[in-house]
N, C-alpha and C positions, 0 to 999 in steps of 0.2 A: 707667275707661273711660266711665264716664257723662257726666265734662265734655267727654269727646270728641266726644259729639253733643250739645248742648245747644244746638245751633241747630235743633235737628229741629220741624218744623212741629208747632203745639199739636194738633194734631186725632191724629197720628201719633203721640206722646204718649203718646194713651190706647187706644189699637184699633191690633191687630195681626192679621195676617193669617197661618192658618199651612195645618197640615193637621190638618184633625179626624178622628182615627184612634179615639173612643172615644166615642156618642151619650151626649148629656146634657146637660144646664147646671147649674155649682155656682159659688156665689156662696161666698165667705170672705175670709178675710185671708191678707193672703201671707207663704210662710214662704222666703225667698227663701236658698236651697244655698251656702252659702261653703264654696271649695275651699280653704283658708287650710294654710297651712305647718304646721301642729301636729301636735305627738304622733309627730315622725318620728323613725326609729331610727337609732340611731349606733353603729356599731362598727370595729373594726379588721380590717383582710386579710393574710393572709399573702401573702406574692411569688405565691405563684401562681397567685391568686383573682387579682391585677391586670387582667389581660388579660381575664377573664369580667366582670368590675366595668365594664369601658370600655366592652365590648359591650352590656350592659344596660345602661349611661346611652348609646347611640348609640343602641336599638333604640326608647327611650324619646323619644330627640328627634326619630327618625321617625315614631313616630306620634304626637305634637304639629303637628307639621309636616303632618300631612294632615289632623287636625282644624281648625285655622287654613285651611287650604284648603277644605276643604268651609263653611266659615264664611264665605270669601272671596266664594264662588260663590254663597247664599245671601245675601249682603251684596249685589251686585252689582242684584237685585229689587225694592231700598228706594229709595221716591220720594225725588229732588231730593238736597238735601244731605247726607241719611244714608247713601246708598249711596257719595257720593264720600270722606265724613268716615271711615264706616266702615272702606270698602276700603284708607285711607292709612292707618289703623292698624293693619289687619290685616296688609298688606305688612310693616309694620316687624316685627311681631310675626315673618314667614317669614324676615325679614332676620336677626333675633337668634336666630334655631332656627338657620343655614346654618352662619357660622363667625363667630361673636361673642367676645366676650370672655369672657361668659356660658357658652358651649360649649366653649372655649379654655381656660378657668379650670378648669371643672369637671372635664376629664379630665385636667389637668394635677395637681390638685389629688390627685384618686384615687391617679394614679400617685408622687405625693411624697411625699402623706403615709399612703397603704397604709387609706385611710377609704371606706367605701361612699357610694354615689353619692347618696343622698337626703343625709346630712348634708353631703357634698362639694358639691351646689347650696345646700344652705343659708350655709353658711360663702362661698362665693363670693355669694352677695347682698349678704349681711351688708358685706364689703367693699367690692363696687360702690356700695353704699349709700353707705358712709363720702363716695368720691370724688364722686358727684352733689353730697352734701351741702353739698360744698364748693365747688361752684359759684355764683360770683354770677348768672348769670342766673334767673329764677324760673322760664322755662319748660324750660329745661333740666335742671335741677333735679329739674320736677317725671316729667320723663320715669323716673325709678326706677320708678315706678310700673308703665310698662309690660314692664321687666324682670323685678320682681315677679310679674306675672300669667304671662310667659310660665314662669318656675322654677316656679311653681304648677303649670303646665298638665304641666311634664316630671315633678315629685312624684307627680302624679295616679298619669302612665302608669306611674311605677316602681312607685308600691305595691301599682295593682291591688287596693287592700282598699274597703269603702264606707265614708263618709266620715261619715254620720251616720244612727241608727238611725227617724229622725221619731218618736222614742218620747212625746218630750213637747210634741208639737203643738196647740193649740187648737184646739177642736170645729169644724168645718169649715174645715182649711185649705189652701189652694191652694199646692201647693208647685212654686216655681221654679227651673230649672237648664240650664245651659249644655246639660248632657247628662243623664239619667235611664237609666241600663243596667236588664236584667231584674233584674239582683240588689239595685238600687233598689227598687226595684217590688216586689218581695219581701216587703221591710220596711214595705210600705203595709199600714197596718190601714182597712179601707176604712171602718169604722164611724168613726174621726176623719178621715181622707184626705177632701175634698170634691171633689178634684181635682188633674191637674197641668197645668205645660208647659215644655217645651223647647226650647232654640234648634237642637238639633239631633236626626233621627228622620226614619224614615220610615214611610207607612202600612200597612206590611205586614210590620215586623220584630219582635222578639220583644217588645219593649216595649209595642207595640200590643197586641199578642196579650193582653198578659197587661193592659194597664188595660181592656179590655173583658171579659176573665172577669171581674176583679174589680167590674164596671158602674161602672167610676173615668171620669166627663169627661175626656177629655184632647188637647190641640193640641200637635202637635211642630212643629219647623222653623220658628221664629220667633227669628231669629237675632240681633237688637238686646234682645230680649224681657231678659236679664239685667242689663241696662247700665241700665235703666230702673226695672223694678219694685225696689222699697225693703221690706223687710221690715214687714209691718202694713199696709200698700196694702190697699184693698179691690179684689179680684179677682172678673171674672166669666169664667168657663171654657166656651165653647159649644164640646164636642166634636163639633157635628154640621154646622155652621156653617166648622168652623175658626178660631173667632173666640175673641181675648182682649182683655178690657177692663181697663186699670188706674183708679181710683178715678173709677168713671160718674156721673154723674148721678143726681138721684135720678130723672129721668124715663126716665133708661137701668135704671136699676135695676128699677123698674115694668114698663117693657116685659117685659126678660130676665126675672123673676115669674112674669110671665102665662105665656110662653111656657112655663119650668120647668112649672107648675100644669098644663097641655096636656098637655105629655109626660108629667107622671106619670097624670094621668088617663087616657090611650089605655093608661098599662101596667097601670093597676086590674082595666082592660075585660079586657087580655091574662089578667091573673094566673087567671081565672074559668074558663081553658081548663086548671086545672092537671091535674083529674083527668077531662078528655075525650080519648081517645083519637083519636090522628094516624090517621083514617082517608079516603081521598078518596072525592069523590063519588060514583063509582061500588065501592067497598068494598074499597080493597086499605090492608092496616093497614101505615102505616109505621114503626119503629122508630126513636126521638130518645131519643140521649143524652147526656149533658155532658163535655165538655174538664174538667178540674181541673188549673191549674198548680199550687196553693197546696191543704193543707186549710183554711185559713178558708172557701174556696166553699165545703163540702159543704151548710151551710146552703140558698145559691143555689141547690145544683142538686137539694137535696130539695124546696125552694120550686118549682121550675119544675117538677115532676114528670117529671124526666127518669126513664128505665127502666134506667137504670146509666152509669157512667160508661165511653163510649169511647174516651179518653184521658186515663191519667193521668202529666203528665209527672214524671219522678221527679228533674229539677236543683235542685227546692226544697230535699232536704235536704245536698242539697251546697253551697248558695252562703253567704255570708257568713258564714264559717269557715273555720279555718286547718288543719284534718287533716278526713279523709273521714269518714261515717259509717261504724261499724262494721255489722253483720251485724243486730244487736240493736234498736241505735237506729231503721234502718229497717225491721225487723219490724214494732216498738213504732208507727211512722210510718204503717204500711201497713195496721195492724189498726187501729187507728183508723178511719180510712177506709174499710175493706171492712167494719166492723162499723156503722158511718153508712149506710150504704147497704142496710143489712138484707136480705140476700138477692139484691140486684140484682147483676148482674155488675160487676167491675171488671178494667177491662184495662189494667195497670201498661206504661208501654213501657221499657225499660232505658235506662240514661242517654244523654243525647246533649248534648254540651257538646262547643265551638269554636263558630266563623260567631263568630254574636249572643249565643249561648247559653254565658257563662261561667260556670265554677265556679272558684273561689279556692283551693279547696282542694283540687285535681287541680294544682296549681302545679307540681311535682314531674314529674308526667308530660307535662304538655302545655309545649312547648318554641313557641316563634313562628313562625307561620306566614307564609308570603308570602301564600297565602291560604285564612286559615281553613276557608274555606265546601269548599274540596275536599282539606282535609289531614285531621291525624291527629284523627278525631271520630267519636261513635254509635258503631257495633256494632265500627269497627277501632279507636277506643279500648278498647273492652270485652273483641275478643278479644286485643290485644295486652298489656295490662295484666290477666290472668286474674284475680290477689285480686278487683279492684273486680267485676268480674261474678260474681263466684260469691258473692259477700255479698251482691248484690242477688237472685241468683237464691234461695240461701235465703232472705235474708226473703220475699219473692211467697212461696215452696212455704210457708213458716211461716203466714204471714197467710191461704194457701186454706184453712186451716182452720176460720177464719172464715169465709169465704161465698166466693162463686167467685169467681175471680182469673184473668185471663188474661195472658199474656206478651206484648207487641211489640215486635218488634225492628228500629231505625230503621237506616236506610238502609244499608240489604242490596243489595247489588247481585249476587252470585252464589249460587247453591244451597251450594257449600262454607261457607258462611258463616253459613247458617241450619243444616246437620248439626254445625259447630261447638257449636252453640253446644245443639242436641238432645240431640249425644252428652253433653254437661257436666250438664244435668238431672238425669239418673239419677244420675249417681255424688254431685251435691250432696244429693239426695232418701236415697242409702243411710246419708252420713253425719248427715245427721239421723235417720234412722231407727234406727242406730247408737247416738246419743245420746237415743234415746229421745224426741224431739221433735215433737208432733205434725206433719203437712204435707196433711191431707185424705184423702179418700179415692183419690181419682186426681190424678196431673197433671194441671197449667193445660195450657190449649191453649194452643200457640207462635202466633203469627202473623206476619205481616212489614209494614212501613212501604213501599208503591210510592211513591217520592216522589224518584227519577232517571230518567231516560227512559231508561236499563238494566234497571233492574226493572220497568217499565212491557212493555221490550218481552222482557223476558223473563218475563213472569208466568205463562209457561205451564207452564214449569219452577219456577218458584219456587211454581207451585200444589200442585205434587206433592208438595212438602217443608212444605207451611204446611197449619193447622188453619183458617186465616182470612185476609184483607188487612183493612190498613185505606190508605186514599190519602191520602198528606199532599199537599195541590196546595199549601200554601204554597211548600212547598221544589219540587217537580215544578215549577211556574210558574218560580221563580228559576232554573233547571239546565236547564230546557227554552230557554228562551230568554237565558240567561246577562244576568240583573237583578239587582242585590245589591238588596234588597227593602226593607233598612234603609238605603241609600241617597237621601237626599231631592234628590240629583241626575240620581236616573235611576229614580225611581218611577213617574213618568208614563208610563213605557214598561212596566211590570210590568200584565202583561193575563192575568188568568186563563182567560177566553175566546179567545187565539187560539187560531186550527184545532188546531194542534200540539200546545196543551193539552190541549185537549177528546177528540184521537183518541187521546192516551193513557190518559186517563181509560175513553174505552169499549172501550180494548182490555185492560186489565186488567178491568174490569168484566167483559167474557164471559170473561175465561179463568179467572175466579174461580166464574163460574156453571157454563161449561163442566166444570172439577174440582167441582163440588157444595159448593164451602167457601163461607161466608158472608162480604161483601164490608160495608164502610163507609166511607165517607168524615170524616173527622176534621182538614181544614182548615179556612180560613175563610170558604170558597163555603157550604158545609154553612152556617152561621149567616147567611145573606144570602139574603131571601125575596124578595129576586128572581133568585138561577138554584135556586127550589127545583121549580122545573116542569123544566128542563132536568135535574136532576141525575135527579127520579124518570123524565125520559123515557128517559133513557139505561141505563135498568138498575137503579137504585140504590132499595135498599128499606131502608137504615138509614146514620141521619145523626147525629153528635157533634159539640156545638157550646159553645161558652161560652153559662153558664147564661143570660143574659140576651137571650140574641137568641132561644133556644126557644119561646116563647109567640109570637111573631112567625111564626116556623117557622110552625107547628103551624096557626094560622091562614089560609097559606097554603096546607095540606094541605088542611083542611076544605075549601077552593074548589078544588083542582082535582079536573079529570076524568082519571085517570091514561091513561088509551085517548088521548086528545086530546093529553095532554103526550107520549107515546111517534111521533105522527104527528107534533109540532111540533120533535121534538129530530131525525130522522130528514130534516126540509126543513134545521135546523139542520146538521146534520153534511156535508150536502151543499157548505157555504158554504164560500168561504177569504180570506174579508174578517170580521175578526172588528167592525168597522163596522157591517154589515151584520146579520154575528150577533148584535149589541147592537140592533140594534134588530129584530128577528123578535121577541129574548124580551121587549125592551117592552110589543112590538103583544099579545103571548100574554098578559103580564101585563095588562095594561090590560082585557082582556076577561073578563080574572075567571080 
């Protein structure tokens, strides 16, 4: 794909434009992701796997076929001849997804010769290949290539597995890829990781999420960015810019330096606020605590002096692996973490995988959805699949042994769903107790995730059933105004601030106050010290953020006046231009 732009202007080249979803700048060498054909599995079907084997290579070539589309439309924003070179390569690429030879071959093949579908695109390359080869023209010829990338791109979708572990990376390196899923991200050891980027991402989906806990530099949406960078490139990553550099200058280099030497110096200043309490200027004490996707953070968010963790997502130990964890293994998992945290609360949320958020090893139970974000995921996987929640719920009861632990349960939408899952506590709690196994003194308190505009506006009832909320606005934002968040074609419209957001936010706010349960917010408004005046005006006295944006937080505490932010959120609430409301909280901020 690379000779296919090689007339791309020199300047364009080297600087690319994306979306910077993760503050920082890291300069390295590039380790650039080949999705390459290897290590795929071969076996036989009996007659009447056939018919499931076609469907899974069809299901497989549909979602190639929307990945190439959303690349299309991303391709479409690149200056002069790269957006036209590109897009004629992409089309072809939709052309051989529709009904190719390639497509033609491969189901033909499953059904003849009774072979699963990954070897069955293998073996049909193989062959196409022969036929190019034998062409005398040279550019025809060399089109195999493109055949190639696309049975790549349908391997991908069949295996669903990761592709390489970055185990043996070089001390700061910038790792490049078409695409980076969370269970990528996963596998980042952020002490060698410098950084990444993406051709495709958006700045509010779970990949995000997780390179800012882990304070990873990173640009998504930069959609020629593969075709270009060469593995060993020197790479500059400004996640706060949106900007990627491949091999700068050395007076680009110097610049980007200074700039790094800046940023870390203002977070030296930050790190000095670790052991002063979040209080504002008129003395109302706020409570800040850390996101954990990974335990590798615990470090971060003992460094940031967070006061416990308010979210701890628990898909880490289910991704890159091919059967679930046991009962054990995530005990072993959870006490680690609750015993790092000495005494601070931790509040485990039970699994929640679909959307963005896969697990590989729920394969078994999660079948494909038309669309993840509203199918079979969170608490109706959990209750529908009972083993997997009740090994989670013993480990939490085992680990409160350790220090406190609390339960959340993500996207709840009726009160039967939260008694579900109350009544199941006890009876998991006897058989430990049964087996003589420690589980604390009392039960964790249950809580629930507000993060549908169902539970939002039912939280009056779901307060009577919950010990706590927490508000996930990432997903509340996407469901409220129906944005797919991971989306880079329709991110620009994902506004956590409109009206509609906001009045659900402070309508579970009072009905959590109203019931007397303690309320927090646990999205990524929470780590963004500019609505941190708006969130404390509306009600909100405890926030959970990735470890890195905290000391930010916290600084914004110390300045305000919380009397002042409750009268400014109050003129805010009144607005229903969220335009408008983007700038009131400017003007608020701007004034200290």
């Amino acid at each position: 794909m690379y000779e296919e732009i090689a007339g791309l202007p020199e300047a364009f080249k080297h600087r690319f434009d994306g979306l910077g979803v993760s503050a920082g700048i890291a300069i390295g060498p590039a380790h650039v992701v080949e999705r390459g054909l290897i290590d795929l599995p071969e076996y036989g079907l009996a007659e009447h796997e056939i018919a499931g084997e076609v469907a899974r290579f069809e299901e497989a070539v549909a979602a190639s076929a929307k990945q190439v589309r959303k690349l299309r439309g991303k391709a479409s924003g690149l200056p002069g001849a790269a957006a036209e070179e590109l897009s004629y390569l992409l089309d072809a690429h939709l052309q051989m997804l529709k009904s190719s030879r390639l497509v033609r071959g491969v189901i033909e093949r499953i059904r003849r010769q009774h072979i699963n579908a990954e070897a069955a695109v293998q073996a049909e390359l193989g062959e196409i290949g022969q036929a190019f080869a034998a062409v005398s023209d040279r550019y025809l010829a060399s089109r195999i290539d493109d055949v190639r990338e696309v049975g790549t791109r349908i391997v991908r979708n069949l295996s669903k597995v990761p592709y390489q572990a970055f185990s043996s990376l070089p001390q700061g390196a910038i790792i490049i890829a078409e695409e980076i899923t969370p269970a990528d991200t996963a596998l980042m050891d952020p002490t060698k990781v410098g950084g990444f980027a993406s051709a495709l991402g958006g700045a509010e989906g779970h990949t995000a999420i997780m390179a800012r806990s882990l304070g990873l530099p990173a640009v998504l949406g930069v959609p020629s960015l593969v075709t270009v960078a060469r593995p060993g490139d020197l790479i500059i990553v400004d996640g706060t810019r949106g900007q990627v550099v491949i091999n700068p200058s050395p007076e680009t280099i110097g610049r980007y330096e200074r700039r790094r030497e800046a940023l870390l110096r203002r977070q030296r200043q930050l790190d000095r606020l670790r052991g002063v309490a979040a209080i504002t200027r008129d003395g109302h004490r706020i409570g800040l605590q850390c996101n954990l996707e990974l335990p590798t953070e615990l470090g971060l968010t003992n460094a940031a002096g967070a006061e416990g963790i308010g979210l701890l997502r628990s898909e880490f130990m289910y991704m890159n692996r091919d059967q679930p964890p046991d009962e054990d293994e995530q005990y072993q998992a959870l006490r680690t973490i609750v015993e790092g945290m000495a005494g601070r609360p931790v509040t485990v949320r039970t699994l929640d995988v679909g959307s963005d958020k896969l697990a590989y090893s729920l394969g078994e139970h999660l079948s494909p959805s038309v669309n993840p974000a509203l199918g079979l995921r969170a608490i109706r996987l959990s209750l529908k699949v009972r083993p997997l929640l009740e090994a989670q719920i013993g480990a939490m009861l085992r680990a409160n042994a350790h220090g406190p632990v609390r339960i959340l349960l993500p996207m709840i939408t009726t009160v039967g769903e939260v008694r579900a899952v109350r009544e199941l506590i006890p009876r998991v709690a006897r058989r430990l107790a049964r087996n003589r196994i420690a589980i604390g003194k009392e039960l964790p308190p249950v809580g629930v995730m507000i993060e549908t505009p169902g539970a939002a506006l039912a939280a009056d009832a779901l307060a009577q059933v919950s010990d706590f909320f927490s508000l996930g606005t990432n997903d509340l934002t996407m469901y409220t105004l129906a944005i797919d968040r991971g989306d880079e074609q329709v991110a620009h419209l994902y506004d956590s601030l409109h009206p509609a957001v906001l009045r659900l936010i402070q309508f579970a706010t009072v009905a959590a106050q109203r019931a007397g349960i303690p309320v927090n917010l646990c999205g990524e408004m929470a780590g963004n010290p500019r609505f941190t005046a708006l969130l404390l005006g509306l009600g909100l006295r405890d926030l959970s953020m990735a470890a890195p944006s905290l000391p930010r937080v916290k600084q914004r505490i110390l300045e305000l006046d919380l009397a002042e932010a409750g009268r400014r959120a109050e003129q805010i609430m009144q607005q229903s231009d969220s335009g408008v409301i983007a700038a009131l909280i400017e003007d608020f901020n701007a004034l200290g």
